[in-house]
C-alpha positions in Angstrom: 125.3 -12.3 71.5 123.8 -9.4 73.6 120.3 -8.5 71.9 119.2 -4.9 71.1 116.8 -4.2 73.7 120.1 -4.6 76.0 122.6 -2.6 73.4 119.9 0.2 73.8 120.0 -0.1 77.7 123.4 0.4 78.0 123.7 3.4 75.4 120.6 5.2 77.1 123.2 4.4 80.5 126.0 5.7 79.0 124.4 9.1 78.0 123.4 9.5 81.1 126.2 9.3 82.5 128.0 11.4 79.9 125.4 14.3 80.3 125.6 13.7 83.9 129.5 15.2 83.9 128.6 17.5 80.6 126.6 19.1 83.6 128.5 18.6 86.1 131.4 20.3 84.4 129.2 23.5 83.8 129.4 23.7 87.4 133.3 22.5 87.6 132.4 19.2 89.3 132.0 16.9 86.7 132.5 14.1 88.8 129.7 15.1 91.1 127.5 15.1 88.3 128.6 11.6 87.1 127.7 10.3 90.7 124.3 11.9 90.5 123.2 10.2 87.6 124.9 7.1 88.5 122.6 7.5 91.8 119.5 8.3 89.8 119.6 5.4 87.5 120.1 3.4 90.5 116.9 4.6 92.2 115.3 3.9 89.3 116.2 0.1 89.3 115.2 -0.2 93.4 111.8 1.5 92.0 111.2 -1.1 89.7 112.5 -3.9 91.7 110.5 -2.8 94.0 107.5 -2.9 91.6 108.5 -6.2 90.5 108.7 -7.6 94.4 105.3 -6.3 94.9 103.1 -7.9 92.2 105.1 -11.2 92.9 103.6 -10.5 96.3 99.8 -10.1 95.1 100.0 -12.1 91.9 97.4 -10.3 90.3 98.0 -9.5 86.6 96.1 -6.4 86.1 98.3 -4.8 88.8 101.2 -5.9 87.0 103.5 -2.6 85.8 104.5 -1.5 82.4 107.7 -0.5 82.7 110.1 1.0 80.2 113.3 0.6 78.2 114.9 -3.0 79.4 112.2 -3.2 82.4 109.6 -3.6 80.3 111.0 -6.5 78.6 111.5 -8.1 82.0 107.9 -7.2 83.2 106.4 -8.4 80.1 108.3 -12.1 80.2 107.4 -12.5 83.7 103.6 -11.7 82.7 103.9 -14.1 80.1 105.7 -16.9 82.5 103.0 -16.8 85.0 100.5 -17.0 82.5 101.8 -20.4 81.5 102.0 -21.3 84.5 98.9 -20.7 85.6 97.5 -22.4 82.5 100.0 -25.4 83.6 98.5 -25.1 87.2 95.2 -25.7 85.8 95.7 -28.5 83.6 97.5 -30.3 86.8 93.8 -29.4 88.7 92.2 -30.9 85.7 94.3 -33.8 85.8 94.2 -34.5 89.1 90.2 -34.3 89.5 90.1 -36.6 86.7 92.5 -38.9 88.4 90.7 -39.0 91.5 87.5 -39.4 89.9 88.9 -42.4 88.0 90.2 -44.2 91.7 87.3 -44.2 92.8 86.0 -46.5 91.2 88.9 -48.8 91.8 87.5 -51.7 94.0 91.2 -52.1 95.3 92.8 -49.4 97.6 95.8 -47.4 96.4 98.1 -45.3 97.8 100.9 -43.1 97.3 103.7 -43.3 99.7 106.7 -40.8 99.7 110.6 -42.1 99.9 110.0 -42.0 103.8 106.7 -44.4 103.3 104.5 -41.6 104.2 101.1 -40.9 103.1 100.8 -38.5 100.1 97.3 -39.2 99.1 95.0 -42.4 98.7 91.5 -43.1 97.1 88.4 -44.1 98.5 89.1 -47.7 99.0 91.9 -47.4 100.8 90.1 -45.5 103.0 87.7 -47.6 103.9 89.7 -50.9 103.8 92.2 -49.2 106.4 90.0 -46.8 108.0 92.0 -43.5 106.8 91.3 -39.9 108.3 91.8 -37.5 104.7 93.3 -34.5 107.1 94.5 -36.6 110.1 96.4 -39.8 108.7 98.3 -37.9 105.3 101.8 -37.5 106.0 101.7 -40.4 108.4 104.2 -43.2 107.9 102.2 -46.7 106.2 103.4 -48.8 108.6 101.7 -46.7 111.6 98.4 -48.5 109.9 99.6 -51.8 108.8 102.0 -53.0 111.3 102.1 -56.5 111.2 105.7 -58.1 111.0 105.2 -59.5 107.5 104.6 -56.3 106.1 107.2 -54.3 108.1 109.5 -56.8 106.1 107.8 -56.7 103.3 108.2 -53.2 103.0 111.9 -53.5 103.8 112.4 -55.9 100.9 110.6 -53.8 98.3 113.3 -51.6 98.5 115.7 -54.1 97.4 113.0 -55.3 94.5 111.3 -57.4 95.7 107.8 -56.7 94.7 105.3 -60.0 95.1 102.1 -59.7 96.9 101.6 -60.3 100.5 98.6 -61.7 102.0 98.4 -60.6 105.6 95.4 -60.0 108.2 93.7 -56.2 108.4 94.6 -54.1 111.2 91.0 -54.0 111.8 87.6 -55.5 110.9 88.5 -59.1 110.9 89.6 -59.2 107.0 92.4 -60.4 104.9 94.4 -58.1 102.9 97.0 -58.8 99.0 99.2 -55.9 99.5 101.4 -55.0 96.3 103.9 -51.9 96.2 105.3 -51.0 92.8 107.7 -48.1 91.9 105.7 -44.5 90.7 108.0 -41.7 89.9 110.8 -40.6 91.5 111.4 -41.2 95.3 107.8 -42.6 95.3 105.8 -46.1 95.6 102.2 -47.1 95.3 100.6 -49.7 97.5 97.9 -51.6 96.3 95.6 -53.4 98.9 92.7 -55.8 97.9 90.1 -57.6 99.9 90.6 -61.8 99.3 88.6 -62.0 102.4 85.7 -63.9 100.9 88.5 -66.0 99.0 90.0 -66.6 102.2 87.2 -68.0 103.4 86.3 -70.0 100.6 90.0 -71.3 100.9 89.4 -72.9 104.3 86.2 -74.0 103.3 87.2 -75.9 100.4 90.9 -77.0 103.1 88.0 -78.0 105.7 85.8 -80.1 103.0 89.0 -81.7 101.9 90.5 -82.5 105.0 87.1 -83.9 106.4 86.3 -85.4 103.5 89.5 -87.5 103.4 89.6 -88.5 106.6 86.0 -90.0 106.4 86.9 -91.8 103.5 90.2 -93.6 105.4 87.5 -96.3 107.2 85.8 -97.5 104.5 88.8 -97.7 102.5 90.3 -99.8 104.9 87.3 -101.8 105.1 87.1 -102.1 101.4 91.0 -102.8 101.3 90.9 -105.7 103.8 87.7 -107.3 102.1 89.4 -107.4 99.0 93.0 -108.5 100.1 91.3 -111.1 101.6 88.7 -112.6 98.4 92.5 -112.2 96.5 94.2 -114.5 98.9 90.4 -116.7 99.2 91.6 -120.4 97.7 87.8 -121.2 96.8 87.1 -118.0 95.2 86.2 -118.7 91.7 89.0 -118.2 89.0 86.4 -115.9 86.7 87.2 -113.6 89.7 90.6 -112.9 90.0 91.3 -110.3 87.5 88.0 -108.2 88.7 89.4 -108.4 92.3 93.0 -107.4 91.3 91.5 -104.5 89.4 89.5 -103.2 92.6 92.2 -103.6 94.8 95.1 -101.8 92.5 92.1 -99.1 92.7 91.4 -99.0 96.2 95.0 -98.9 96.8 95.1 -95.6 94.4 92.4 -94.3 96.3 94.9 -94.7 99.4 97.1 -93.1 97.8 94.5 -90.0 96.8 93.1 -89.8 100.7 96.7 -89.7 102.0 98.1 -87.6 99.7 94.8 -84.7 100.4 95.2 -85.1 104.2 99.4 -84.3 104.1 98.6 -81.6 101.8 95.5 -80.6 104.1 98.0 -80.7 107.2 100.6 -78.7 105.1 99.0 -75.7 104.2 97.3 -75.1 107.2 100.4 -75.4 109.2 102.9 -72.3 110.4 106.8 -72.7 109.6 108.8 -75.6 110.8 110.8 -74.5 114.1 114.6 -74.7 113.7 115.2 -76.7 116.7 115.1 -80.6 114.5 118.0 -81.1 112.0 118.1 -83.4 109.5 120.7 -85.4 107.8 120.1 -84.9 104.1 123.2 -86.6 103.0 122.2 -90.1 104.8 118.6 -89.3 103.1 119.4 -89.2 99.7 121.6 -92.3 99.8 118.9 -94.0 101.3 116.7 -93.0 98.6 119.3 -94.0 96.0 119.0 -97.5 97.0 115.3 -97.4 96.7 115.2 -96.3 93.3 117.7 -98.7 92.2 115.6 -101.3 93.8 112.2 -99.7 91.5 111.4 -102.4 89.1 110.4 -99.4 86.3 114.0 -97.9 87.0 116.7 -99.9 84.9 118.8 -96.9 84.6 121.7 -95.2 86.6 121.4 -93.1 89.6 124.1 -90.3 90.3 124.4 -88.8 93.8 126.4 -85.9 94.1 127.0 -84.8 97.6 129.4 -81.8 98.3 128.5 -81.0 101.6 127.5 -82.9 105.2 125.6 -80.0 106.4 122.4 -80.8 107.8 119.0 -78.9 107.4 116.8 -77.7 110.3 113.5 -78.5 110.3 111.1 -81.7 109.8 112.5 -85.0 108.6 109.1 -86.5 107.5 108.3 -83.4 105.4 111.4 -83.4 104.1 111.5 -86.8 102.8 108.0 -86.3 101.7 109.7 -84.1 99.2 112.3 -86.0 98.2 110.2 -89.0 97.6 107.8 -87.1 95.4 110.5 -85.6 93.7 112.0 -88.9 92.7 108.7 -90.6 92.0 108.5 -87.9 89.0 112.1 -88.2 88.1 111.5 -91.7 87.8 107.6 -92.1 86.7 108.5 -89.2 83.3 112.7 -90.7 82.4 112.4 -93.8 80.2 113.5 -97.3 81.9 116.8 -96.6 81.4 117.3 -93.0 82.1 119.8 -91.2 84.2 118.8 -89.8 87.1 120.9 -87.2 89.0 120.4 -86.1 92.8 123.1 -83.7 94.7 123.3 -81.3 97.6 125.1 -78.5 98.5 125.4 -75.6 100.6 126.9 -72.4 99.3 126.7 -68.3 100.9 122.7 -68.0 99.4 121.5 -71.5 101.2 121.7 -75.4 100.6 120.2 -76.6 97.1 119.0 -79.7 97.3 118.2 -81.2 93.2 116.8 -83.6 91.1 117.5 -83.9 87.5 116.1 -86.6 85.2 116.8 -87.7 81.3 112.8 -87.5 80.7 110.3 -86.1 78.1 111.1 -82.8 79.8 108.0 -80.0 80.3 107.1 -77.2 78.0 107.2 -73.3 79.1 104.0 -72.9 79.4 103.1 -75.8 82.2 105.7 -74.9 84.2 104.1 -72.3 86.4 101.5 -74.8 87.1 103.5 -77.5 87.7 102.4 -77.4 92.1 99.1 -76.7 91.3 96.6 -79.4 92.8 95.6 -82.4 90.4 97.3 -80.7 87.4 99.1 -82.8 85.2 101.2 -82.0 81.9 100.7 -85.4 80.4 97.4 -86.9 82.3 96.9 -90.2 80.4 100.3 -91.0 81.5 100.4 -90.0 84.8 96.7 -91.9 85.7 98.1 -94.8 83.8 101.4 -95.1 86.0 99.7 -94.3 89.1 100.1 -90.8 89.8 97.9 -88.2 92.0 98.6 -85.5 90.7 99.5 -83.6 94.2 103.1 -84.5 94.7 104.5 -81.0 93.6 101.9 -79.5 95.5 103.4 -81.5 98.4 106.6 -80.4 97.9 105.6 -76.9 97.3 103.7 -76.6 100.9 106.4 -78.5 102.5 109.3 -76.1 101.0 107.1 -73.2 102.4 107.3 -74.3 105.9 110.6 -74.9 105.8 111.5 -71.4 103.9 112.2 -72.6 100.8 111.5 -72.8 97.2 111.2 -75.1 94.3 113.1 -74.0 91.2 112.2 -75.5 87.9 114.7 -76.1 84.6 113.1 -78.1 81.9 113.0 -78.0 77.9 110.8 -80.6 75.9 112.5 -83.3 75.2 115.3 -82.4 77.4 114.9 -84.0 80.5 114.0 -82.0 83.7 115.7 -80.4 87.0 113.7 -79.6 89.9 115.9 -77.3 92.8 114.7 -77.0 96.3 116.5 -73.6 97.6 116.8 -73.4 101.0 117.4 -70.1 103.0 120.9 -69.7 105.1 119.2 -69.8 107.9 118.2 -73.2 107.6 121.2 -75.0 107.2 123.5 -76.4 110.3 127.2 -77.1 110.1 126.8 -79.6 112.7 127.1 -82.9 111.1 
């Protein structure tokens, strides 16, 4: 419904255009006197149009006009428009400042990249951590900065939602960066970066220790070993002696166990991805390993093997096996005496899945994330009694790495367990 200020505007109109012809008839052209006040109404629009354009121009209120009849109604909404706006503009300053302020103090770097990955703005951190130029570097694509291949990927993968953090080297300075983008607003992303330098470092430290360490305990293991194998098998050593001696050497041998287990897990995470030039035949594997679990003494049970497919997988045979022995040992170690165990492969358009499943006491939710954690256990008295390290998922976790893969795990208390070894498309071979 048209309001009144408009219902008046279009009478005061009409009557001028109706006195416009009144006077125009006086003079016998009344349509010349309806043109002349059609034109003067019309010059009276430009004028305040052209009022209008110029205080949009200087944006100064106080030069703003007054107007009259319908023109003051528009002069007085646009006053009132870029007064809240201006008040809008201000709180956005306020906002912003406080924002900034706030980043500042972030020990991690952030920054705001645009749906082309540019630039838009970054706090301090970031700016020192990637050695950012405020005027020069904004606008400037991310992966000008950072251009290692991971990242380029990473990038590239974020799009599709993938959003895990990547550890990669610094451009510069000799440091290690966690990178992290995550969606903020519309068409835009924000990349956090963190310094793990220092835990890098501690990393290879505690890596180096290990790895040392181990290897320095091998000969006096071995010397130990051999000492006692040979008092065990010793005709004239006293009787009284037997049981202590069994007892050291079941230890020694755990301890075997422990030093080999720290140096292949040692040699696993220091090492780059396998090469795809090997292949090996996982079919021929896991019957091989079928028979050795059936030949266990704790395993009374049945063993299923479910093979749907010949294809081979390219990379290490040792590390491979590695994982399916430790797999196994579990399935085996955790499934009563008679349990079912159940081992297939096979290859479908996302990759080969290699999987064991066992009948066992099953794990709760809340130990499986730190199932492939070193030395952690879900039932420890258990595990130490049946001889267990406590770093074969950690094994298989570094050894799926290298190969591109990883370790899914399905398990419900009292429910038996499944442990799924995905492996990428790219690591599987038709050739059989």
């Amino acid at each position: 419904m048209m309001s009144n200020v408009w219902l008046a505007a279009l009478g005061r109109h009409a009557a001028a255009v109706i006195i416009g012809a009144l006077v125009g008839a006086l003079y016998g052209r009344p349509l010349a006197g309806i043109f002349i006040a059609i034109l003067g109404l019309l010059i009276w629009h430009l004028f305040n149009l052209f009022q209008l354009e110029r205080w949009m121009e200087t944006g100064n209120l106080s030069e703003m006009p007054a107007g009259n009849g319908v023109w003051a109604r528009v002069f007085a909404r646009a006053k009132y428009l870029d007064q809240r706006s201006s008040a809008n503009r201000k709180k956005f300053r306020r906002l912003v400042k406080e924002l900034r302020a706030s980043t500042k103090a972030f020990p991690d770097g952030g920054i705001l990249l645009n749906e082309n990955r540019e630039i838009v703005t970054y706090n301090k951190a970031a700016r020192q951590l990637l050695q950012l130029k405020r005027k020069r570097d904004r606008g400037q694509r991310i992966d000008n900065f950072i251009r290692h291949p991971a990242f380029v990927a990473y990038l590239d993968e974020s799009e599709r939602g993938v959003q895990e953090a990547l550890e990669i080297p610094a451009p510069i300075g000799g440091k290690w960066l966690s990178c992290r983008l995550m969606p903020y607003g519309p068409g835009q992303s924000l990349l956090f970066i963190t310094d793990i330098t220092h835990a890098k470092k501690l990393e290879a430290m505690r890596t180096d220790f290990v790895a040392n360490a181990s290897h320095e305990l091998r000969s006096p293991l071995t010397v130990i070993t051999g000492y006692l194998d040979a008092m065990g098998h010793d005709e004239e050593c006293p009787e009284v002696w037997a049981a202590p001696i069994s007892d050291m050497r079941e230890q020694a041998q755990r301890m075997s166990r422990l030093v080999s287990d720290l140096l292949q897990l040692s040699q696993l995470e220091s090492a780059s991805p396998t090469p795809l030039d090997k292949t090996v035949d996982i079919a021929a594997m896991l019957t091989s390993s079928k028979k050795e679990i059936l030949a266990h003494s704790q395993h009374t049970g049945d063993v299923e093997l479910a093979l749907s497919s010949n294809a081979r997988l390219l990379g290490e045979e040792a590390e491979i096996q590695s994982v399916v022995s430790n797999l196994l040992s579990n399935a085996v170690r955790y499934s009563p005496d008679e349990g079912r165990i159940r081992i297939s492969w096979d290859v479908d358009d996302s990759g080969g899945h290699l999987s064991v499943a066992d009948a066992g006491i099953g794990i709760s939710a809340e130990d499986i994330p730190r199932l492939t954690e070193r030395f952690y256990r879900t039932d420890a008295g258990r595990a130490r009694q049946q001889g267990g390290t406590g770093l074969g998922l950690a094994i298989v976790k570094y050894a799926l790495k290298r190969h591109d893969a990883d370790l899914e795990v399905i398990s419900e208390l009292g429910q038996g367990s499944r442990f799924i070894c995905h492996f990428s498309p790219e690591r599987i071979s038709s050739q059989s």
